[in-house]
N, C-alpha and C positions, 0 to 999 in steps of 0.2 A: 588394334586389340589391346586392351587394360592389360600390363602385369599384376599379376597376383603378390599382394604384398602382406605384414603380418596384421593382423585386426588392432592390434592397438595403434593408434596415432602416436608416431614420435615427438617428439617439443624439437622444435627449430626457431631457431634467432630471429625467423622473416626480417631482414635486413635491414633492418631501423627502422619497420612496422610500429608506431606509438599512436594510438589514436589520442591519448592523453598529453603528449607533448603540445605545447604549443607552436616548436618549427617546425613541427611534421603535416600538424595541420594546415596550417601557411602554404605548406608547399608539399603535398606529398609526392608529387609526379617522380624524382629520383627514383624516391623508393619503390613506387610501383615499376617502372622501369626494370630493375633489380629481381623484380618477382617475378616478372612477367620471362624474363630470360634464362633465371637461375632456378627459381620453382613457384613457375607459376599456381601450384596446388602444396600447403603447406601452411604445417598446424600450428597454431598458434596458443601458445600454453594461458596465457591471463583471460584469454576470455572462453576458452575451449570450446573454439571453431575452425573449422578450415576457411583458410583465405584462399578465394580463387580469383587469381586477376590478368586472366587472356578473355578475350575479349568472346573468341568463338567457345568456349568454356563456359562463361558467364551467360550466353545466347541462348543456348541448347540447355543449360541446367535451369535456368528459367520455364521452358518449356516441359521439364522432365516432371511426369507425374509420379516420379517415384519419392519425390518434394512435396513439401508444401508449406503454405505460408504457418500453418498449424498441425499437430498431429492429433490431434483433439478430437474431432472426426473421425476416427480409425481406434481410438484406445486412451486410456489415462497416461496422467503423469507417472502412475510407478510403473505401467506398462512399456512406458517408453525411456525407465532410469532415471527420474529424474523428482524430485520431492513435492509435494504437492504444493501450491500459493499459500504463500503466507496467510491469513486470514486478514491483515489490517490492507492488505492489498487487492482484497475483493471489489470495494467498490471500483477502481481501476478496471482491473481485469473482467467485472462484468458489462461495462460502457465496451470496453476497447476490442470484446469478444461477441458483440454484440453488432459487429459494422461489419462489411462486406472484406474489408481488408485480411480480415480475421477470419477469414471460414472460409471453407472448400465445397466443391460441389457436393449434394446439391445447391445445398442453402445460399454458397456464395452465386451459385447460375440464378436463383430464385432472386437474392435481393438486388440484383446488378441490374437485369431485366428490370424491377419497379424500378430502378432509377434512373435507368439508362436514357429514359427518352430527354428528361433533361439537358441532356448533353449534346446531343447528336449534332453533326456539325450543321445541320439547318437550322437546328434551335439555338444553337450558337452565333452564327451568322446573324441571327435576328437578334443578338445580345449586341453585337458589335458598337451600332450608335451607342447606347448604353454605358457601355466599358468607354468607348471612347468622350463621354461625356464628363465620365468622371475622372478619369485622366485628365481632362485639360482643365477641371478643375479643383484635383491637388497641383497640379505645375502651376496655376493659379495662387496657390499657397506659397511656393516654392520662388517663384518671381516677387510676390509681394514681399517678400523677406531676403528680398536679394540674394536669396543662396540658404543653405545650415544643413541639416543632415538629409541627406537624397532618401535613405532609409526612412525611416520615421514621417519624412514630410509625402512622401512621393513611392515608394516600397511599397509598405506595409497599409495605408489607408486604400489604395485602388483595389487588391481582390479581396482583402476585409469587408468592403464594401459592396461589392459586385456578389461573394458568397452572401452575403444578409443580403441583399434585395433577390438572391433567385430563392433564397430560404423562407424569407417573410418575416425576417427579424427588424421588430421597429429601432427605426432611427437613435430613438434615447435608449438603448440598450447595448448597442454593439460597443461601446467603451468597454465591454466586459470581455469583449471575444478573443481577443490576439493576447489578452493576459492568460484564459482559459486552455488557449490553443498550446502557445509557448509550455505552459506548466504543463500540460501531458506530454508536449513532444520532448520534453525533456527525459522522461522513462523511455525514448527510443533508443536514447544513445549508451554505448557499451557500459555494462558493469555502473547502473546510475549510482549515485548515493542516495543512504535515506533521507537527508535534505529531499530532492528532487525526487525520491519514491513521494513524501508526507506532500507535497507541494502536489502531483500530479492527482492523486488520490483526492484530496479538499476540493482540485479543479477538476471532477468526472462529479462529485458532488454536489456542487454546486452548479456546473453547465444540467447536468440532468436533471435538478428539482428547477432550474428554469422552465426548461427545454416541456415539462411533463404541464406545468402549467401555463406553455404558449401553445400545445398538442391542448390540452382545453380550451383552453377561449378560440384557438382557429376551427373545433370543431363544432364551437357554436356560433361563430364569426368567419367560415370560410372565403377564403381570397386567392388573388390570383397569384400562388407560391407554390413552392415544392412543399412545404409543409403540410400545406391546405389539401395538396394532390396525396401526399402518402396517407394522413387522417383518413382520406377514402378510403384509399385504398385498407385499410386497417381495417375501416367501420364495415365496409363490405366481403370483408371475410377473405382476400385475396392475399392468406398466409400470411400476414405479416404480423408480428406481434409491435408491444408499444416497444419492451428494451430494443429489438431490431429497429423500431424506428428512432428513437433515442440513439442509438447508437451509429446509423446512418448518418442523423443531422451532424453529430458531434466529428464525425469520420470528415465528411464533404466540408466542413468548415477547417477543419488540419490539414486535407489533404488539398484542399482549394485554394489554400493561400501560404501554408508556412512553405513551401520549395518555390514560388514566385516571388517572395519576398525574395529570396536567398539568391535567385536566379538574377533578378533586378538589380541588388547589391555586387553581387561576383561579376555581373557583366559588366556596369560599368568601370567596375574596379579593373578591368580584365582590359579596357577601350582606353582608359587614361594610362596604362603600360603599354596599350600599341599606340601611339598613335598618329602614325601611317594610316593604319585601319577605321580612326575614329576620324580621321579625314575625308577616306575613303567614300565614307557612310553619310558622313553631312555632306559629299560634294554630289551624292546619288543614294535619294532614300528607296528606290527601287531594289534596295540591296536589302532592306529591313528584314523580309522575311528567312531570306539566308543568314542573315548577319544572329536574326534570335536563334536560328537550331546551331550556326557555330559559335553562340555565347553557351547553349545550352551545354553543347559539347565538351567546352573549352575548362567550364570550371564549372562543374558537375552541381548541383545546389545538393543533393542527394547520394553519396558517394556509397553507401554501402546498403544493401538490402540481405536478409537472411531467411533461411530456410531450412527445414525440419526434414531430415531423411526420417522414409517413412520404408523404409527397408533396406538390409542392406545391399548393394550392389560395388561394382566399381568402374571407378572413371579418372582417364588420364592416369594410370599407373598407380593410383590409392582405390583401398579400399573404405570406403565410406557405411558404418554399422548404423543400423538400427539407435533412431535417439540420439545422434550428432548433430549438430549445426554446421550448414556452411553460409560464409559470410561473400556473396558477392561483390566485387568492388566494382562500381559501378564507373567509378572514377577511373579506375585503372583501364579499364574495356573500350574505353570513348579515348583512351588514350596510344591504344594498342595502334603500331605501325605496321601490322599485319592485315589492317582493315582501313587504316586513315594516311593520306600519304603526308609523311612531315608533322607527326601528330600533335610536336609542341608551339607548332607557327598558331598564331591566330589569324585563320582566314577567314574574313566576312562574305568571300564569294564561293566560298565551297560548295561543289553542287554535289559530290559525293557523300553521302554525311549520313549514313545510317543510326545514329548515338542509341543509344539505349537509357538514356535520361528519364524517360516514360514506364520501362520495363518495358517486355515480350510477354508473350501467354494471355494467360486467361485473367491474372493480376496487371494487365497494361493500364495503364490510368487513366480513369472516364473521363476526370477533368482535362487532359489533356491539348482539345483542339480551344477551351476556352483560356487554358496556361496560354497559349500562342497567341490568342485574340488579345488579352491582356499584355502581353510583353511587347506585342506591336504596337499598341497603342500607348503605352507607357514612353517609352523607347521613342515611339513617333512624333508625342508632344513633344518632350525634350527637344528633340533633335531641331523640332518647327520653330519653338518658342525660347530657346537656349539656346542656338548657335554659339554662344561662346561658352559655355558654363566648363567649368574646370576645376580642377581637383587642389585642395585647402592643405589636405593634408595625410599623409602615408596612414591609411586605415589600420584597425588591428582586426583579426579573426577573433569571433566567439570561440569558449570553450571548444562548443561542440564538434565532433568530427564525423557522425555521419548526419544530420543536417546543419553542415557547412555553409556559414554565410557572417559578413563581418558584422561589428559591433556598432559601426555608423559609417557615413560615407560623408565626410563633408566638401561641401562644394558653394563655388559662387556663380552667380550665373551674367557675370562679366556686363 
């Protein structure tokens, strides 16, 4: 049972909590550590949120519909204390409120279902030759060049690629995608600036007056895409409007590739610090499938997600009001040794491994069983076609802290 405590949130130090630093991001596990033992629930004054980072906390408040990814659905912005959008930040916010990620049921149970079937792990399984095709043909790149950035050559082209072929995005176009993706995922992370506000906005702008004239010419040129599938679905009346569809594409292309890049980079950053483990794994690729849910684990690409109390109630000893944020750490939870045994070891053979990498609930990630399809086949060329490939030189972290992933990976491939 919750104690009852006073309605205002206190400011606490969260114990060298900086999403802004650069050694924190490098390395946050101390400090989640710290939280997790000392207070695990605990407010955090710069970005005025609650930090929650036990594992079974983070499980269940995911779950809890007294949250949501919005309160938008339920009431306005003065309703809920808090000022209305800027106006130069509309275009933004009407792409980004416009995708499944953004909305609560119904709407979110509405657009999930039209998309869902894309995903399903049959339809994905039948993706697999596919993904595996083009995997061995960025490591293709990667050998011919004897090595350079793992990121950039091998990263970032494989689910860029795989989202435009399930999307129906031509070939000469996708140069435009990972520049488009990068600049709105940058208004995820805490407290942007207006650089990166004016940056995200120009790219919801520009991806949408694409996006609005590839939604015409697929609807007079339908083909075999998701694009081609939701125009139906559109043309035939089955609730979907064009922003929802606009803002679906724009969604499944952010959410289908920037945390696979991230995850791709962190892992092998995470295998050239073990490696015992990266031994392990080239001397038995029957380990691949465990080896990606404890890379996933291991170094979270995705470390904090957040959510909108849509009442107030209380949990774990705070009282949580109407119109706060709490900031899940996702990172912290995958790290908890209350659920993981030896939580800092990197075990490639962990058969325990529940992580929450994907999220719980109703927000779990559709992409999810094709994240895995790709990461094994990425992962599995390497490993086939690079037996020796090895690490150039000590990577550095991006900015960013909650899509957490380095700045390059360079490597040779011996």
């Amino acid at each position: 049972m919750a104690q009852s405590v006073d309605l205002a949130p206190q400011s606490s130090p969260a114990f060298g909590f900086d999403p802004w630093s650069p050694a924190f991001v490098a390395h946050p596990y101390d400090v989640y550590a710290r939280l997790r033992e000392e207070a695990p629930i605990t407010w955090f004054e710069p970005t005025q949120q609650w930090l929650v980072s036990r594992y079974a906390d983070v499980n269940a408040l995911l779950r809890d519909r007294r949250l949501g990814r919005t309160y938008l659905h339920v009431g306005s912005h003065e309703d809920f204390g808090h000022p209305p959008d800027p106006p130069e930040l509309e275009p933004f916010w009407h792409v980004v409120r416009n995708g499944m990620l953004d909305r609560e049921p119904p709407d979110h149970t509405r657009l999930r279902r039209l998309v869902s079937k894309a995903f399903t792990p049959r339809r994905v399984e039948e993706l697999r030759p596919t993904v595996e095709r083009i995997a061995d043909r960025v490591v293709d790149d990667l050998l011919a060049a004897g090595g350079g950035d793992l990121i950039a050559i091998v990263a970032e082209p494989l689910p860029v690629t795989v989202i435009a072929e399930l999307l129906g995005i031509p070939e000469a176009d996708r140069h435009q995608l990972r520049p488009w993706s990068a600049d709105i995922c940058g208004m995820y992370e805490l407290n942007p600036s207006p650089d990166a506000a004016r940056k995200a906005v120009a790219a919801c702008e520009e991806f949408s007056a694409y996006l609005r004239d590839l939604v015409r010419y697929r609807r007079a040129n339908p083909s075999d895409d998701l694009i081609s599938d939701l125009v139906r679905v559109h043309d035939e009346g089955d609730r979907l409007t064009e922003d929802e569809l606009i803002g679906t594409c724009v969604l499944l292309l952010n959410a289908g590739h920037e945390a696979t890049v991230n995850a791709t980079g962190n892992g092998w950053w995470a295998l050239f610090r073990n490696p015992d483990q990266l031994a392990a794994l080239r001397a038995d690729h029957s380990l691949l499938p465990t080896a990606v849910e404890e890379l996933l684990r291991y170094d979270t690409p995705a470390q904090m997600f957040e959510r909108w109390v849509l009442e107030d109630f209380e949990w774990g000893g705070q009282r949580f009001t109407k119109g706060t944020e709490l900031a899940l750490l996702f990172g912290s939870a995958n790290r908890d040794p209350a659920v993981f045994r030896d939580p800092d070891r990197l075990d490639l053979a962990r058969a325990d491994n529940p992580h929450i990498t994907f999220g719980v609930g109703i927000h779990y990630c559709l992409g999810a069983p094709l994240a895995r399809v790709e990461l094994q086949a990425s992962f599995g060329a390497l490993l086939r076609r690079a037996p020796n490939l090895s690490l150039v030189r000590e990577p550095e972290w991006k900015p960013g802290y909650i899509m957490r992933g380095l700045k390059e990976l360079l490597v040779e491939v011996g």
